[in-house]
TIMAR-11500 format. One record per residue (C-alpha): residue in one letter; x, y, z. Coordinates in steps of 0.001 Angstrom, whole numbers, plus 500000, padded with zeros to 6 digits. Each point is the difference from the previous one (the first is absolute). Example, Ala and Ser with C-alpha at 12.3 -4.5 7.8 and 13.67 -1.06 7.14 Angstrom:
REM residues 2
A512300495500507800 S501370503440499340 
//
This chain:
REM residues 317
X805277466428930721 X498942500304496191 X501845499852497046 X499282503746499611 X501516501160503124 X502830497620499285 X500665501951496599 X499559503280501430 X502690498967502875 X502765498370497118 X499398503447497975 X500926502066503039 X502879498104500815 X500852500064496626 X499599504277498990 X500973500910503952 X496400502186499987 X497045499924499831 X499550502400497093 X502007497833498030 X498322497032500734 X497493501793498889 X500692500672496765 X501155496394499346 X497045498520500752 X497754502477498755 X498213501069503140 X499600502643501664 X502504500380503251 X497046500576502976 X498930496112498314 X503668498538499802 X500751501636503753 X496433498110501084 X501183496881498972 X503126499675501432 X498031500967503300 X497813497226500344 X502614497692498678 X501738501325503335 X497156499758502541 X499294496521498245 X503477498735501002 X499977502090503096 X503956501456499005 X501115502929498674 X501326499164496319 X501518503656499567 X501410502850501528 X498818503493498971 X502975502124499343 X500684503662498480 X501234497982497164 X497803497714499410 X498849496337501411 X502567498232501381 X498947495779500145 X500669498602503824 X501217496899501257 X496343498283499345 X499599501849496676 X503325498668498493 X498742496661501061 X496939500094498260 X501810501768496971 X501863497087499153 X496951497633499944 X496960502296498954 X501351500024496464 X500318496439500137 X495773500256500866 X499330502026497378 X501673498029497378 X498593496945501149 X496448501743499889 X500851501050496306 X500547496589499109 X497167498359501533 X497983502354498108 X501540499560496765 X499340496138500605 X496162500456500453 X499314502801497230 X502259498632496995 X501621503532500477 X503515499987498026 X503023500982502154 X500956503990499800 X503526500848500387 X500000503987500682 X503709501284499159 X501373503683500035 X503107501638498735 X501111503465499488 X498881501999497087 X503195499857497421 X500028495893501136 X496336499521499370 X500603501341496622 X503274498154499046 X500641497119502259 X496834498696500898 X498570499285497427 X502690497108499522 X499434498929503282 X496435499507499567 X500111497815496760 X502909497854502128 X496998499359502764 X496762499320497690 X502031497824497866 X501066497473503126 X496758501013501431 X497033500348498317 X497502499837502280 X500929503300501584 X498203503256499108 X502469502561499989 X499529503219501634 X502642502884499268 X500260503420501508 X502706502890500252 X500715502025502884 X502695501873501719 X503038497939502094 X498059501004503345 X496600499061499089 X501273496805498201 X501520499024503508 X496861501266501732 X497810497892497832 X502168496510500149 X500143500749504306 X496243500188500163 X499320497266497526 X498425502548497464 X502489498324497304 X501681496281499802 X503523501353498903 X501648503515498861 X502767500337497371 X502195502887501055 X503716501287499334 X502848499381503161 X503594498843500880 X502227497914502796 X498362497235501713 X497283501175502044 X497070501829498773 X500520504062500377 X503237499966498964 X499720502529497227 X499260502368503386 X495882499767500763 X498613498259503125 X497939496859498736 X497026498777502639 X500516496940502121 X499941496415498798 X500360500363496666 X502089497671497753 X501691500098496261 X501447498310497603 X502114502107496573 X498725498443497181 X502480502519497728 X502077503091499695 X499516503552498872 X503310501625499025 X500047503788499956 X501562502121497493 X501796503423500260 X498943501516496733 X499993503193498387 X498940501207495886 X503014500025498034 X500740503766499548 X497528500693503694 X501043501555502850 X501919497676502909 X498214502044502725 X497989500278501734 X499023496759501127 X496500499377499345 X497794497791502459 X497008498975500821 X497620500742503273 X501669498940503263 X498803496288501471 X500135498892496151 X502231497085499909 X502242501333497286 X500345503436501984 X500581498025503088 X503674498154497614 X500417503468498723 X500734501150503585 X502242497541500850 X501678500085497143 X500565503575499249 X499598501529503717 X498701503625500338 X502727502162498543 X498999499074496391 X497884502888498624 X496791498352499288 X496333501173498524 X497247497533501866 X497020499231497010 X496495498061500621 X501228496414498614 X502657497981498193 X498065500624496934 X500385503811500173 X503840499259500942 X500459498254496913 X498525502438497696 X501222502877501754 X503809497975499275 X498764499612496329 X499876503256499756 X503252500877501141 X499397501621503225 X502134497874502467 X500820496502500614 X498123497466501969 X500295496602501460 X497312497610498656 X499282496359499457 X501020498351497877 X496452498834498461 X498625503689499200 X503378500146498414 X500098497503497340 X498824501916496613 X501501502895501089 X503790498596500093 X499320497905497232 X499113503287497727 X502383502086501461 X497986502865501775 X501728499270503376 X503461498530500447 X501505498397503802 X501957501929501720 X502892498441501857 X499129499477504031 X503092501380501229 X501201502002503503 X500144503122497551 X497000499895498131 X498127499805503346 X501377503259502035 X501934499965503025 X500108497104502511 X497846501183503821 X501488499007502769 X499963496036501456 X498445501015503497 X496670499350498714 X496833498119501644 X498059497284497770 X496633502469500437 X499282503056501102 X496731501732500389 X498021496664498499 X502066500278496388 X503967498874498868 X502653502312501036 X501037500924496495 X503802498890499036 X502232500010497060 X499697496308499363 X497974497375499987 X498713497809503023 X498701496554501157 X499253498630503316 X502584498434501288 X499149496282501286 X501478499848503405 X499736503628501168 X496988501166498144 X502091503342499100 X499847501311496582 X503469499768498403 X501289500860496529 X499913497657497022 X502194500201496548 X499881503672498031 X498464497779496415 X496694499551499064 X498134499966503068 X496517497576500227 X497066499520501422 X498563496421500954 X496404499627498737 X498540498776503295 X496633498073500810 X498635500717502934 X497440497891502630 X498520499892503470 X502495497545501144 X496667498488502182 X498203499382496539 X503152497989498656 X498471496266499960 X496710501485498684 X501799501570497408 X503067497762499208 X498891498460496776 X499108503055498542 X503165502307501115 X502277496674498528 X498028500196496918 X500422503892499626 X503673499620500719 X501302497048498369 
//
């Protein structure tokens, strides 16, 4: 057992395949799917079960999950120790957050600690969670709701943790003398399409566009309204060239029905009002009709927590 093999096992447990292990560690897959089998035959178990869908971890593999990371960590700071080498903090968020929230973030962590190097990185919601279950990144800044992680309706990997360090509120929005339909969104799986569904269901005639940026010029040009947050939003309100738009039952379309599931075919049932998770039953159930947000949430391999607990509290406080 090498610290190689023990990387390539932590990234496959982390992506689910090996392809995707792959790609976070830079290898290519026939290397990654070596690895994990001599870290197998050198502990004489099975750490995985190859699925249809992907690697599944077994009993042994869960147990050496929880403590491999712990080895690798450990290995990282032994090495730091002997080279001089200054601790490297490796933190993701999604594109329109890398832009306008992390920056803010960022100065908050080298100012309480400057002995960290810094590394920054934007990718999409799945490959941030990818990356942070492999240990490809320290900690991913993403957009959710409710208590658990997922609740904004996408399936987050195993043994992950978070803490909101904020709130994003979203904005119905339209240019003064624009059209009020159709509703214009972004791609599905972005987290702002993902509210936009929830909120406004599937009976609201909508026009899908590549990004929140093309939403919001396509609104400044008077060709719909749009739900946005509220940071991309800021200049524009404050000059006038979109106004809010009240969030009421008759500005959204007609109500669907309540016999609804909390997913169905991997992505949110689409309803006429907002959700979050509820505590107890884990069932998505409506919140209030006004200004609906979005906690800004840090996420972490709950397994890397003590190796990482002075540097998520001074990112958060």
């Amino acid at each position: 057992m090498d610290l190689r093999q023990l990387r390539g096992f932590v990234a496959v447990a982390g992506a689910g395949t090996v392809t995707g292990a792959a790609n976070t560690l830079g290898l290519a897959p026939a290397s990654v799917s070596e690895q994990v089998r001599r870290l197998e035959d050198s502990l004489g178990v099975a750490l995985f079960e190859r699925t249809p869908q992907g690697m599944r971890l077994t009993g042994p593999g869960v147990t050496l999950l929880t403590r491999a990371q712990d080895l690798l960590d450990h290995a990282d700071e032994v090495r730091r120790a002997v080279t001089g080498e200054r601790h490297r903090v490796r933190i993701g968020a999604l594109e329109m957050l890398a832009a306008a929230k992390l920056p803010a973030i960022v100065r908050h962590l080298s100012e309480r600690r400057p002995d960290l190097d810094v590394d920054v990185c934007s990718l999409t919601r799945q490959a941030l969670l990818s990356e942070v279950a492999g240990g490809g990144l320290d900690a991913a800044l993403l957009l959710d709701s409710g208590p658990r992680i997922g609740g904004l309706g996408f399936t987050p990997p195993a043994d992950l943790d978070f803490l909101d360090v904020g709130e994003v509120r979203l904005l119905l929005v339209a240019a003064p003398d624009g059209d009020r339909e159709p509703l214009l969104v972004s791609t599905p799986g972005c987290s702002i399409r993902l509210a936009a569904d929830q909120l406004f269901g599937a009976r609201v005639p909508r026009r899908e566009l590549t990004s929140i940026a093309t939403a919001r010029e396509w609104t400044r040009q008077g060709f719909g309204r749009a739900l946005l947050p509220d940071f991309v939003l800021e200049a524009d309100l404050a000059s006038g060239a979109l106004i809010p738009l009240d969030l009421t039952p008759e500005t959204r379309g007609a109500p669907l029905p309540l016999d609804f599931t909390p997913e169905k075919d991997g992505a949110p049932v689409p309803r006429d009002r907002p959700l979050e998770t509820a505590p107890d039953s884990g069932v998505p159930v409506p919140l209030d009709y006004d200004a609906p947000t979005l906690a800004l949430r840090l996420v972490w391999l709950r397994s890397r927590e003590a190796a990482l607990r002075d540097v998520l509290y001074a990112m958060s406080v």
